[in-house]
HTML snippet that shows the backbone in 3Dmol.js (N, CA, C, O; Angstrom):
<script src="https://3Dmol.org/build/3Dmol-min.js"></script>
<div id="view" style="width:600px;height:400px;position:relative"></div>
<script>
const pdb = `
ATOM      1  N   UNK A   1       1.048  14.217   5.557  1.00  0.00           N
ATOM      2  CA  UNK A   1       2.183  14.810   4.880  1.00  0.00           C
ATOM      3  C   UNK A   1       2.931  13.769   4.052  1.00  0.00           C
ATOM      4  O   UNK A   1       3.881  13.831   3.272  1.00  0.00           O
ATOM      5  N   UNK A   2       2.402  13.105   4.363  1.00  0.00           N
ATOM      6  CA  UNK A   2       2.877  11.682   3.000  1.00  0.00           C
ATOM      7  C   UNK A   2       3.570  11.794   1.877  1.00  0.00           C
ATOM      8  O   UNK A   2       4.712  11.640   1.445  1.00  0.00           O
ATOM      9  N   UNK A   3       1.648  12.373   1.278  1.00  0.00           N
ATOM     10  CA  UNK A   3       1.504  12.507  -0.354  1.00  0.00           C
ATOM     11  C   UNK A   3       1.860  14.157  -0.857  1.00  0.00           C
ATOM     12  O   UNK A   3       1.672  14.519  -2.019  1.00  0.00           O
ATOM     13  N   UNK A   4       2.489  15.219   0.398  1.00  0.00           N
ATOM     14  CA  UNK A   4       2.412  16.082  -0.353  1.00  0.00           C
ATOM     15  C   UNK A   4       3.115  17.104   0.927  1.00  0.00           C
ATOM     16  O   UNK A   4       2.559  17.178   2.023  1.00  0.00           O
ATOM     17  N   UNK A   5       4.467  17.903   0.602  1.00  0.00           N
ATOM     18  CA  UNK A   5       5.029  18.962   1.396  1.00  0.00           C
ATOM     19  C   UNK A   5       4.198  20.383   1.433  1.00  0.00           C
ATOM     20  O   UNK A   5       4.512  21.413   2.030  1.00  0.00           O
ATOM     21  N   UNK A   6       3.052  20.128   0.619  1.00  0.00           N
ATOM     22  CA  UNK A   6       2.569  21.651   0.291  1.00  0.00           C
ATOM     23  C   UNK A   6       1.668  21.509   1.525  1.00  0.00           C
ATOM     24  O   UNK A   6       0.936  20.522   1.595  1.00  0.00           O
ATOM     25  N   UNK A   7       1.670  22.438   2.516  1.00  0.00           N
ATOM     26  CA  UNK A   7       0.772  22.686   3.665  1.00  0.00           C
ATOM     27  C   UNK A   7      -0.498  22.921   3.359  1.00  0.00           C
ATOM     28  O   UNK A   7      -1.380  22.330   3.982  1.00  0.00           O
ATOM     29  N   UNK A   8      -0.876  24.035   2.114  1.00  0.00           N
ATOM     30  CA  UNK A   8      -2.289  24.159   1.956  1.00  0.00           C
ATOM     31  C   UNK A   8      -2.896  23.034   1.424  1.00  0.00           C
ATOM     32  O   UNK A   8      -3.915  22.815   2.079  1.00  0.00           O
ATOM     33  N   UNK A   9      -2.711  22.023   0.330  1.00  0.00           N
ATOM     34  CA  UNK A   9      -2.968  20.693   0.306  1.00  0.00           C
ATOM     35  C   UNK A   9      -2.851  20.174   1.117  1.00  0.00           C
ATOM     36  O   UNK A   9      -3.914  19.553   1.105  1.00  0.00           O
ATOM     37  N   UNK A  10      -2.111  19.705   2.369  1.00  0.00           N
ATOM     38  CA  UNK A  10      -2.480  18.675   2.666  1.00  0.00           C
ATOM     39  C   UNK A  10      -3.763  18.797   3.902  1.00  0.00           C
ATOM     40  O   UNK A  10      -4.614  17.995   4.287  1.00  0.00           O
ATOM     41  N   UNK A  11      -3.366  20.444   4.349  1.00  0.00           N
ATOM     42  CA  UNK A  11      -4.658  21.043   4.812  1.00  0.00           C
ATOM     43  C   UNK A  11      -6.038  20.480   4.289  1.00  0.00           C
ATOM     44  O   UNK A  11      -6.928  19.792   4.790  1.00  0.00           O
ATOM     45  N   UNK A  12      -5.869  20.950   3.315  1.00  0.00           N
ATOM     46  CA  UNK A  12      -7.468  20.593   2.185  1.00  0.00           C
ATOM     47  C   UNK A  12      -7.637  19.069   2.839  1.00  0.00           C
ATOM     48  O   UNK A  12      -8.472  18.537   3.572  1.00  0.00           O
ATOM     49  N   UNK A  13      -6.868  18.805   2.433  1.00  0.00           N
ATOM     50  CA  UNK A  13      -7.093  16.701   1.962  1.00  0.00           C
ATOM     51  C   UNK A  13      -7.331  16.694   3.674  1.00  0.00           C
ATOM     52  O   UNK A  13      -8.490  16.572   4.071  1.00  0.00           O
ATOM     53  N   UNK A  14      -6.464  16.797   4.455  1.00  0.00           N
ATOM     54  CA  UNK A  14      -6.965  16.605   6.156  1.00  0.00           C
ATOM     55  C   UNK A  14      -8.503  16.863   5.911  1.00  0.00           C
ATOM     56  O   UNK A  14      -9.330  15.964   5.754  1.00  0.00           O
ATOM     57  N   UNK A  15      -8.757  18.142   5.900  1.00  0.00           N
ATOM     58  CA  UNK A  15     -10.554  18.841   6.324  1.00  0.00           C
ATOM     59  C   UNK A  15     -11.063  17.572   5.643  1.00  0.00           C
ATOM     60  O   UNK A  15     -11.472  16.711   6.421  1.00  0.00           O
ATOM     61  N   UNK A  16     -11.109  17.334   4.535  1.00  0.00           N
ATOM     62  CA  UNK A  16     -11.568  16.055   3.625  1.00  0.00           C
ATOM     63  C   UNK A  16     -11.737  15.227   4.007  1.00  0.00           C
ATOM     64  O   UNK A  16     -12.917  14.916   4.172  1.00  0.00           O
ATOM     65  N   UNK A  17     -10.472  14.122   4.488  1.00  0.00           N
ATOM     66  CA  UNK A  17     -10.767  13.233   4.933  1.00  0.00           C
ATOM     67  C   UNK A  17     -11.337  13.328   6.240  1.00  0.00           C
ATOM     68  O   UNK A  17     -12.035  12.348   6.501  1.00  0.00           O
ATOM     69  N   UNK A  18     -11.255  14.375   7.352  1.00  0.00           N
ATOM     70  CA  UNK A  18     -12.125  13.847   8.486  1.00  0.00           C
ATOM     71  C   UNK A  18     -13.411  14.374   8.276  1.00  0.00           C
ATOM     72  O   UNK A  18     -14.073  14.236   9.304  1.00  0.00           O
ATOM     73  N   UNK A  19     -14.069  14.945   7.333  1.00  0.00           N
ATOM     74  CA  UNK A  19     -15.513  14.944   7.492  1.00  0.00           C
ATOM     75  C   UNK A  19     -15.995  13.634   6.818  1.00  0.00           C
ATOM     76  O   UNK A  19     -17.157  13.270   7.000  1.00  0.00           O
ATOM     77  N   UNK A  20     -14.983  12.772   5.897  1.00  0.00           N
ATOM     78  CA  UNK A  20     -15.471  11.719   5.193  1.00  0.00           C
ATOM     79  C   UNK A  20     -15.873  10.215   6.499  1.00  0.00           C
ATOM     80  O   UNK A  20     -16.860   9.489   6.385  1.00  0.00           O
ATOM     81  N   UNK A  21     -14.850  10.097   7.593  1.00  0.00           N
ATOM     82  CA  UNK A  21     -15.162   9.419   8.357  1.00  0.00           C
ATOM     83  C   UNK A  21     -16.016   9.060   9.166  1.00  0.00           C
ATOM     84  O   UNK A  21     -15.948   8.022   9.824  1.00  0.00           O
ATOM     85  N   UNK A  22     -17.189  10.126   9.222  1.00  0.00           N
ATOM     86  CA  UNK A  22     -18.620   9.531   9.928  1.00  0.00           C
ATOM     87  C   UNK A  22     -19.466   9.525   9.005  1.00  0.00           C
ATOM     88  O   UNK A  22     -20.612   9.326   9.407  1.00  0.00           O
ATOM     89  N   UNK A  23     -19.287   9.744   7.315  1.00  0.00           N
ATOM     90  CA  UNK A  23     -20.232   8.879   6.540  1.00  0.00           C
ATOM     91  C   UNK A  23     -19.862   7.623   5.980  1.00  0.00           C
ATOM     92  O   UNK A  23     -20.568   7.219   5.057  1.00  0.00           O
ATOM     93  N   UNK A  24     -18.608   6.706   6.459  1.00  0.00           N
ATOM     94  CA  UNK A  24     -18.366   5.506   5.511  1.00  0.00           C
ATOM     95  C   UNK A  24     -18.548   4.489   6.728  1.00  0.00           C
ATOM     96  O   UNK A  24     -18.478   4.732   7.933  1.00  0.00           O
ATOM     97  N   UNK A  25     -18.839   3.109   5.983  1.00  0.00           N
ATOM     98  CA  UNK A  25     -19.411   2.472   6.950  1.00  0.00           C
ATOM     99  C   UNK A  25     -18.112   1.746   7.868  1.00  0.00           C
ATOM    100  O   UNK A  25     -17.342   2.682   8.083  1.00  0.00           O
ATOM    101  N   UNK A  26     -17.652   0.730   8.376  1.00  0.00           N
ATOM    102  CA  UNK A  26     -16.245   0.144   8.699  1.00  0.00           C
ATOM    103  C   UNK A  26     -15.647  -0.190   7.428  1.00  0.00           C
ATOM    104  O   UNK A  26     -14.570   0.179   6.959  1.00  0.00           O
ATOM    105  N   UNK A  27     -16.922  -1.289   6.740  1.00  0.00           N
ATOM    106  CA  UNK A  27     -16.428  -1.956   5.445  1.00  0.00           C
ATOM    107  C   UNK A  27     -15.688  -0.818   4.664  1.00  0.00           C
ATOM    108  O   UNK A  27     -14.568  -1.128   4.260  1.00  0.00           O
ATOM    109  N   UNK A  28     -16.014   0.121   4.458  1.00  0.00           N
ATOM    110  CA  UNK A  28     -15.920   1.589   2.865  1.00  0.00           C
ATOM    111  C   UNK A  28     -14.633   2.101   3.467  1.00  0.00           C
ATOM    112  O   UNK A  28     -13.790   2.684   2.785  1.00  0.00           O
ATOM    113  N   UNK A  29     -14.496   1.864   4.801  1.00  0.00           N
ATOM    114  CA  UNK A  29     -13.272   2.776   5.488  1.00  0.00           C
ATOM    115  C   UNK A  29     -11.965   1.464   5.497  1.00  0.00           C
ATOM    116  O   UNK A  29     -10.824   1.787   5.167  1.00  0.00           O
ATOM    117  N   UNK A  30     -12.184   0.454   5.779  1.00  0.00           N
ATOM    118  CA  UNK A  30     -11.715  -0.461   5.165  1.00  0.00           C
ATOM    119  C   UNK A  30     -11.317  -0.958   4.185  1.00  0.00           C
ATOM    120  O   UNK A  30     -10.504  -1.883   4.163  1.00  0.00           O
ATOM    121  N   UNK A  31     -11.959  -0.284   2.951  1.00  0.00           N
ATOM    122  CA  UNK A  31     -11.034  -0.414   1.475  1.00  0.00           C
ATOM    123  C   UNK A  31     -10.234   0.865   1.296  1.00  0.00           C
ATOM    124  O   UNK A  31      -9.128   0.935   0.759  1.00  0.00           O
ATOM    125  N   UNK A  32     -10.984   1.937   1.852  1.00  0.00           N
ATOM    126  CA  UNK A  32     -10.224   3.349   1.726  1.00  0.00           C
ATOM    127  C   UNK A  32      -8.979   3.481   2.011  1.00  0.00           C
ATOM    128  O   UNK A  32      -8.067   4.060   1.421  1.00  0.00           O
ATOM    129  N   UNK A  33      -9.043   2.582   3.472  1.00  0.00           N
ATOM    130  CA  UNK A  33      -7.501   2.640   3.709  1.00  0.00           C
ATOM    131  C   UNK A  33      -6.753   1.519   3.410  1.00  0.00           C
ATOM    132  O   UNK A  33      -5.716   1.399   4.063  1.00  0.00           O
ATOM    133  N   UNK A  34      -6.990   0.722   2.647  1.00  0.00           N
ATOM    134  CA  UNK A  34      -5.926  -0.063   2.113  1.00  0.00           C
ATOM    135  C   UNK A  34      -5.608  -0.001   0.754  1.00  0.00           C
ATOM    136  O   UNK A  34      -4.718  -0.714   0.289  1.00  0.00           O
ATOM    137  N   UNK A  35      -6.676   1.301  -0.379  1.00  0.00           N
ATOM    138  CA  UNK A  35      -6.266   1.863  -0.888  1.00  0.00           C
ATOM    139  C   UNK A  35      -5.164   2.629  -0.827  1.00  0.00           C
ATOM    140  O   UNK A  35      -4.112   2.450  -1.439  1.00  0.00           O
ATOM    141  N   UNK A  36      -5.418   3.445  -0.110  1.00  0.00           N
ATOM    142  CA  UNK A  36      -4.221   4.270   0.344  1.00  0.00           C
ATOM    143  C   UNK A  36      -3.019   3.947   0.478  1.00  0.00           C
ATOM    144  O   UNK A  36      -2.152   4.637  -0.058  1.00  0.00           O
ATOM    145  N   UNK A  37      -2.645   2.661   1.333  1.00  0.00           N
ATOM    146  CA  UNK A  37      -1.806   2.116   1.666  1.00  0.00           C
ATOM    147  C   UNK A  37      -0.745   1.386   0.323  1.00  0.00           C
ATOM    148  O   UNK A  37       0.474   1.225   0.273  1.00  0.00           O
ATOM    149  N   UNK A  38      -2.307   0.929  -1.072  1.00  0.00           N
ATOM    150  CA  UNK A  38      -1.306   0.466  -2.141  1.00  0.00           C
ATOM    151  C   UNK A  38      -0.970   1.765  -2.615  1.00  0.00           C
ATOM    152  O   UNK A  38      -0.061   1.786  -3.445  1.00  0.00           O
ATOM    153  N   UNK A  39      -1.411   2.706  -2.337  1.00  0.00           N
ATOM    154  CA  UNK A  39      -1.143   3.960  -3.598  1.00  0.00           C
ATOM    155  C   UNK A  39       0.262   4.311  -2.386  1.00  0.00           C
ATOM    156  O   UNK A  39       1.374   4.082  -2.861  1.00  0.00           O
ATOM    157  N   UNK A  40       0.247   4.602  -1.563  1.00  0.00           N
ATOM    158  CA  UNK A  40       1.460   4.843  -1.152  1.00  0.00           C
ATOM    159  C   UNK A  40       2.677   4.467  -1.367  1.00  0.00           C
ATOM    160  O   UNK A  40       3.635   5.154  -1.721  1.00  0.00           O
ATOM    161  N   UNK A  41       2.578   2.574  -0.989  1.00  0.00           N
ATOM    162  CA  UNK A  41       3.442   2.038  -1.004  1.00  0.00           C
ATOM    163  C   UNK A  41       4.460   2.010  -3.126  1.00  0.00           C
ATOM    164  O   UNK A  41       5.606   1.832  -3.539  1.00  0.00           O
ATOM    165  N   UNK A  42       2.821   2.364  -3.871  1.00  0.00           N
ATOM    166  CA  UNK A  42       3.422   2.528  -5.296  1.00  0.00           C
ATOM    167  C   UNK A  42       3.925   4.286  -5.245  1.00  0.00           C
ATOM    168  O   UNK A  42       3.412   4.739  -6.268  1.00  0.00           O
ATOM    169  N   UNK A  43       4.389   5.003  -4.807  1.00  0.00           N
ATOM    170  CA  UNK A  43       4.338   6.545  -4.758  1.00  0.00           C
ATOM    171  C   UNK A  43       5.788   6.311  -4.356  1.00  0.00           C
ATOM    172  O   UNK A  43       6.748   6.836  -4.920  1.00  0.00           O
ATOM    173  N   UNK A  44       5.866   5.294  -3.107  1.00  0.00           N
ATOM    174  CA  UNK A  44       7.503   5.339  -3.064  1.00  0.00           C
ATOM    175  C   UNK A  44       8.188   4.317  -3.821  1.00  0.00           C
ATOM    176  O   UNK A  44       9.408   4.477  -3.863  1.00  0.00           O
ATOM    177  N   UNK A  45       7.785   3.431  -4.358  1.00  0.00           N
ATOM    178  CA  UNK A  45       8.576   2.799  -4.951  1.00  0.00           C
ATOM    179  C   UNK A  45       8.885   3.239  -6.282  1.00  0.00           C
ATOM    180  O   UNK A  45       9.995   3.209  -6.814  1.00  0.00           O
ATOM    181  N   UNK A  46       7.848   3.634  -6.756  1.00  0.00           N
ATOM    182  CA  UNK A  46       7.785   4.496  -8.333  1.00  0.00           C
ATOM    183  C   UNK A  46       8.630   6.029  -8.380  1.00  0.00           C
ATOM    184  O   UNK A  46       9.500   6.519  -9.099  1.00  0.00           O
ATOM    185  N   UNK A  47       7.839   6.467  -7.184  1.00  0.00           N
ATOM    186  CA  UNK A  47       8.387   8.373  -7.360  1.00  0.00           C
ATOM    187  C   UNK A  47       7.149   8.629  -8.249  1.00  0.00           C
ATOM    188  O   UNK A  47       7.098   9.701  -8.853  1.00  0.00           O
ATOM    189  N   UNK A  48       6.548   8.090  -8.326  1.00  0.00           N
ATOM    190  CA  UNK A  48       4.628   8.274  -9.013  1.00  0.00           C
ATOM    191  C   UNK A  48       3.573   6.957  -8.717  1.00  0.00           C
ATOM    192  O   UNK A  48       3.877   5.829  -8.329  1.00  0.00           O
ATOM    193  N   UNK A  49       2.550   7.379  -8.965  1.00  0.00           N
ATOM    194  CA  UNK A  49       1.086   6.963  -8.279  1.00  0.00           C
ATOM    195  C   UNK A  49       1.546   5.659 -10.069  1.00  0.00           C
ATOM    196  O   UNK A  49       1.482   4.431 -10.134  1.00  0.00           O
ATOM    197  N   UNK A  50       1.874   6.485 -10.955  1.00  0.00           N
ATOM    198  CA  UNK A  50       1.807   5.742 -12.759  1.00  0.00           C
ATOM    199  C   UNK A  50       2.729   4.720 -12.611  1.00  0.00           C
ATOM    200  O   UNK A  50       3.725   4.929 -11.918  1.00  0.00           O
ATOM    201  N   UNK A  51       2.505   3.300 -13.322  1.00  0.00           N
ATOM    202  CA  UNK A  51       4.097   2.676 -13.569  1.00  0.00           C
ATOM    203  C   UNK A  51       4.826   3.470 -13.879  1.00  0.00           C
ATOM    204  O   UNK A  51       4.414   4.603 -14.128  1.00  0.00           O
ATOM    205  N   UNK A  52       5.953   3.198 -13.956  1.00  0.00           N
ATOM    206  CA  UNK A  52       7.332   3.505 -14.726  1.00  0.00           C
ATOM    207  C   UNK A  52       7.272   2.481 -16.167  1.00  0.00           C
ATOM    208  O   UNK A  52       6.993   1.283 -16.235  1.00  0.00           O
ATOM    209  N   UNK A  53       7.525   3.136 -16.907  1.00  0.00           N
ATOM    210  CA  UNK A  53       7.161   1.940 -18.551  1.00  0.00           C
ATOM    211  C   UNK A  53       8.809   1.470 -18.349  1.00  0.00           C
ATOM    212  O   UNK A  53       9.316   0.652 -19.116  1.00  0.00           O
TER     213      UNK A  53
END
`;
const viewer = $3Dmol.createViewer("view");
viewer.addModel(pdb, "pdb");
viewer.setStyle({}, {cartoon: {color: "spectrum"}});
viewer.zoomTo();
viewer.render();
</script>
């Protein structure tokens, strides 16, 4: 519920991500989530994923 108040999204993205976790290896799940972690941490600081110009 992070990236999104809408229940049916974040529904979706849940089903998503847990069928994605028994095909990535440690390494792939390991960038995934520290992806995540920069896109987050830019989502709150911005109020968007985009710079601010």
């Amino acid at each position: 519920m992070e990236i999104t108040q809408n229940n049916d999204v974040y529904n979706r993205y849940a089903r998503f991500e847990q069928r994605q976790y028994p095909t990535l290896s440690d390494e792939k799940l390991s960038i995934a989530n520290n992806l995540f972690d920069q896109w987050l941490l830019q989502i709150k600081q911005n109020g968007t994923l985009y710079p601010k110009n």
